[in-house]
C-alpha positions in Angstrom: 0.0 0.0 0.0 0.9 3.5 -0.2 1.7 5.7 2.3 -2.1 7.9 2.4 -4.2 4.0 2.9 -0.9 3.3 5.7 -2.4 6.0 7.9 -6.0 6.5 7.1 -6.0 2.3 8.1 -4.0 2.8 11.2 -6.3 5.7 12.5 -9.7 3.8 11.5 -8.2 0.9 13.7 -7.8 3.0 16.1 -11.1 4.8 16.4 -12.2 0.7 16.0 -10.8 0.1 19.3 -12.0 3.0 20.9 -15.5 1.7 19.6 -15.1 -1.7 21.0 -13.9 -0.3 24.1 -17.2 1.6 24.3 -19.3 -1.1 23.6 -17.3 -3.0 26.6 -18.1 -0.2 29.1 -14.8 1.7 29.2 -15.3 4.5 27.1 -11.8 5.6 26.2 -11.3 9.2 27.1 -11.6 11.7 24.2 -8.0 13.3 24.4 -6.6 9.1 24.3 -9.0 8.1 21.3 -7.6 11.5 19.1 -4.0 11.2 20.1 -4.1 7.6 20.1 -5.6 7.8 16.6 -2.9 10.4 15.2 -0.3 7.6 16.4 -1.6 5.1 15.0 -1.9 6.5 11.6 2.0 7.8 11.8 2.5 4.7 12.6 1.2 3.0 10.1 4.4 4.7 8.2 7.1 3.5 10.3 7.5 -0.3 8.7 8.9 1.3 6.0 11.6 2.6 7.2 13.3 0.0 5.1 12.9 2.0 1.6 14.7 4.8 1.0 11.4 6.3 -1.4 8.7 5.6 1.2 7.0 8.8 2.8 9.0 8.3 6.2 12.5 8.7 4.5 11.6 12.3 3.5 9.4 13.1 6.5 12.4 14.9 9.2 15.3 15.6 6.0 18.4 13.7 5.7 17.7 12.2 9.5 15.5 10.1 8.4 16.8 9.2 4.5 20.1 8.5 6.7 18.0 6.2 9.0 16.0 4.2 6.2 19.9 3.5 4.4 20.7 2.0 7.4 17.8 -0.1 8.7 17.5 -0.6 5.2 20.7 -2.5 5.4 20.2 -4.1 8.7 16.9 -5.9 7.4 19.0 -7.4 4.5 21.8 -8.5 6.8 18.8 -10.2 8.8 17.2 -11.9 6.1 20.1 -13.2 4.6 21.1 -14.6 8.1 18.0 -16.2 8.6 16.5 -17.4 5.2 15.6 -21.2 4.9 16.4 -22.8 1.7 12.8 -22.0 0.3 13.5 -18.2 0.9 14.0 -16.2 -2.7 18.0 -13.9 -3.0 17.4 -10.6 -2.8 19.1 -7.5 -3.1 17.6 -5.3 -0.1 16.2 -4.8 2.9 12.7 -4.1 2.3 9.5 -6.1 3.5 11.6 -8.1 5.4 12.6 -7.3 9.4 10.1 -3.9 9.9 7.1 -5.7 8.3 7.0 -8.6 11.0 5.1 -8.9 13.6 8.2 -9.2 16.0 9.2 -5.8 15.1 6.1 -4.1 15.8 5.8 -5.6 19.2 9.7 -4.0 20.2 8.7 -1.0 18.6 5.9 -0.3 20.8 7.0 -1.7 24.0 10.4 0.0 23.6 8.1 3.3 23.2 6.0 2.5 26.3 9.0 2.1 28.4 10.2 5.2 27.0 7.3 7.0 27.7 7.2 5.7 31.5 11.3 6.6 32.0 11.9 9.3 30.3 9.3 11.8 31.3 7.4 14.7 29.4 10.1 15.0 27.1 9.8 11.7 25.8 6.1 11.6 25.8 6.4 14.9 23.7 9.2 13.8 21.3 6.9 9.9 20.6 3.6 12.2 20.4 6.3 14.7 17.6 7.7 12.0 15.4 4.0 10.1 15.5 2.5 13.5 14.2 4.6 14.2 11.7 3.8 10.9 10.2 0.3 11.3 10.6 0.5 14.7 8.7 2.5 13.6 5.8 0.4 10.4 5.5 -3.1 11.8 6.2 -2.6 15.7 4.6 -0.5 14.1 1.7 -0.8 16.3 -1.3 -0.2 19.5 1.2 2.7 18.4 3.1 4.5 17.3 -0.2 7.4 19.3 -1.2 10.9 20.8 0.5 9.3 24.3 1.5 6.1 22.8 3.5 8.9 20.3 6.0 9.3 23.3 8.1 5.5 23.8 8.2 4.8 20.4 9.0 7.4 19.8 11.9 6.1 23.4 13.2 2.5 22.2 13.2 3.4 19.1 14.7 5.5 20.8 17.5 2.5 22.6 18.6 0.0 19.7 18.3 2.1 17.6 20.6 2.4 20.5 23.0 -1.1 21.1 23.3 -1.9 17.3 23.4 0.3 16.6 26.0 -0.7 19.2 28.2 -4.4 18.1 27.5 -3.5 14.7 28.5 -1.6 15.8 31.4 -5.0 17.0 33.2 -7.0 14.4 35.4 -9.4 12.3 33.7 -8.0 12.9 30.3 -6.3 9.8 29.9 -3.0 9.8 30.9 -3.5 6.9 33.2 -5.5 5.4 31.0 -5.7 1.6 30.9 -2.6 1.7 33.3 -3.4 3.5 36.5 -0.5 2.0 39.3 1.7 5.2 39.9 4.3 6.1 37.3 2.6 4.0 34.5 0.8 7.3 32.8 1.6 7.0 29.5 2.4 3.0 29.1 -0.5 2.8 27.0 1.6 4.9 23.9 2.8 1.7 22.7 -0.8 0.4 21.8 -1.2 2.5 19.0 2.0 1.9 17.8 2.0 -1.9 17.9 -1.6 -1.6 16.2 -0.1 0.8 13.7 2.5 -1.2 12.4 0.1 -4.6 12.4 -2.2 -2.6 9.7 0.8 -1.8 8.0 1.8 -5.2 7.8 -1.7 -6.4 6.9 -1.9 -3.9 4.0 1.2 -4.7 2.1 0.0 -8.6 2.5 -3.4 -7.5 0.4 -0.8 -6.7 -2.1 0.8 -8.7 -4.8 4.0 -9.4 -3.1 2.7 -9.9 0.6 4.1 -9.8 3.5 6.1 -11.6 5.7 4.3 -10.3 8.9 4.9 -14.4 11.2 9.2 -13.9 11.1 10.9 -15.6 12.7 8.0 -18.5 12.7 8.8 -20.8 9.8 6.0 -21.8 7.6 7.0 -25.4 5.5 10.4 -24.2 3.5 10.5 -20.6 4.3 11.2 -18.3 7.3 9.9 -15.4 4.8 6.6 -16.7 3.9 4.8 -13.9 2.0 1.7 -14.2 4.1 -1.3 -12.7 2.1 -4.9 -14.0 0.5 -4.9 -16.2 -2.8 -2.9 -14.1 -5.2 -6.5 -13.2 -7.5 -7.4 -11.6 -4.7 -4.8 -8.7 -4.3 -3.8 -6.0 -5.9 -0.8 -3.2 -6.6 0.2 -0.5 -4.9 -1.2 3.0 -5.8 -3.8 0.8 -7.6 -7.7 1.8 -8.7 -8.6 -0.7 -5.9 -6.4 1.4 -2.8 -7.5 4.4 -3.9 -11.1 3.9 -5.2 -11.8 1.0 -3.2 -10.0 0.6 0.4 -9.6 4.4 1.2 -13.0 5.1 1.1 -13.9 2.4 3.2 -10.8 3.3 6.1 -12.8 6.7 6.5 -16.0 5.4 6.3 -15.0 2.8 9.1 -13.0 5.1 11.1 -15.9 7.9 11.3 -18.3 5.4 12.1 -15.8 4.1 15.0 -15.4 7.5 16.3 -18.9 8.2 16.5 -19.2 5.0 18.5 -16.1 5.8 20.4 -17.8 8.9 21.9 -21.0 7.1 22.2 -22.6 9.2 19.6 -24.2 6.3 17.6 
């Protein structure tokens, strides 16, 4: 998938699980289902930090292009370590070590712990990087181009100020999910975790799939492309993402909302 489906997917699941969480009796608080849905959707960009052309690798300048070379690297050096016989060569990195499950579950804990030991500044620089993303994938055709970066990291500066400091206030969530002292926060790792699952289960709708069960091996393979039967999916940037799929993520994900808040 491309990187506009990425994060309109990641914040419909999110509003999804606000809705369930509704329906269960726990209405998530208002300031936790929009920040929480923001994540998600940047972080339905982060699995491909592996290609050097995906949205993230121009999203913070030659940071992050820097960043996807390397990881980019890492994730071949990983594949060709652990490929089974049944495993394809390849020349790179991509769809391989960020587009597994394993890596999404790090990602996320390794934020949550973040966000639990490194205080307000950490909170503020996950909830920064998370809304960049969510900018570039969601507000696409405006945040495209050299000149608008600087408009985009300013707008996302100030939304994860004013976030923050709306979470910060009692009963909007901080504690949410997690409410033993010194947990406020542990629950930023959700959305990233869910994030990059969508990700994952995007690019397996696709013709190439994805290998989202590494390291599980499936038969020959510790790569298996997981994804439906092959006449079922489609290409990148196709009529079906865009005509199709997109419609239905913000269909689903204002319906979810509206549950979310107990509005429907």
């Amino acid at each position: 998938m491309m990187g506009p489906a990425h994060s309109l997917s990641g914040a419909a699941a999110w509003l999804g699980v606000g809705a369930a969480a509704a329906a269960a009796g726990h209405t998530m608080p208002w300031p936790v289902l929009l920040c929480g849905a923001l994540i998600c959707a940047g972080a339905a960009l982060a699995p491909d930090l592996d290609h050097k052309a995906a949205t993230i690798s121009r999203s913070f300048g030659p940071i992050s292009r820097r960043l996807c070379e390397i990881v980019d690297k890492l994730s071949y050096a990983v594949y060709k370590a652990t490929r089974k016989p049944g495993d394809p060569r390849r020349s790179g990195g991509h769809r391989t070590l960020t587009h597994t499950w394993l890596w999404a579950v790090l990602i996320g804990a390794g934020s949550s712990v973040l966000a639990i030991t490194g205080g307000r500044w950490a909170v503020l620089a996950i909830l920064f990087v998370h809304m960049v993303l969510a900018i570039e994938g969601l507000l696409w055709r405006a945040a495209r181009g050299s000149s608008s970066d600087v408009l985009v990291w300013l707008l996302a500066a100030t939304s994860s100020w004013i976030l923050a400091g709306v979470l910060d206030k009692p009963g909007n969530g901080a504690d949410w999910l997690f409410t033993a002292p010194g947990q406020e926060y542990l629950w930023l790792g959700l959305p990233i975790v869910l994030g990059a699952l969508v990700h994952d289960i995007g690019d397996a709708l696709t013709v190439s799939g994805c290998p989202i069960l590494w390291p599980i091996p499936v038969g020959r393979r510790r790569w298996y492309p997981l994804g439906p039967p092959k006449s079922l999916r489609f290409r990148a940037g196709s009529w079906v993402e865009l005509k199709v799929l997109m419609p239905v993520f913000m269909l689903l994900g204002g319906v979810g909302g509206a549950a979310a808040l107990n509005v429907i």
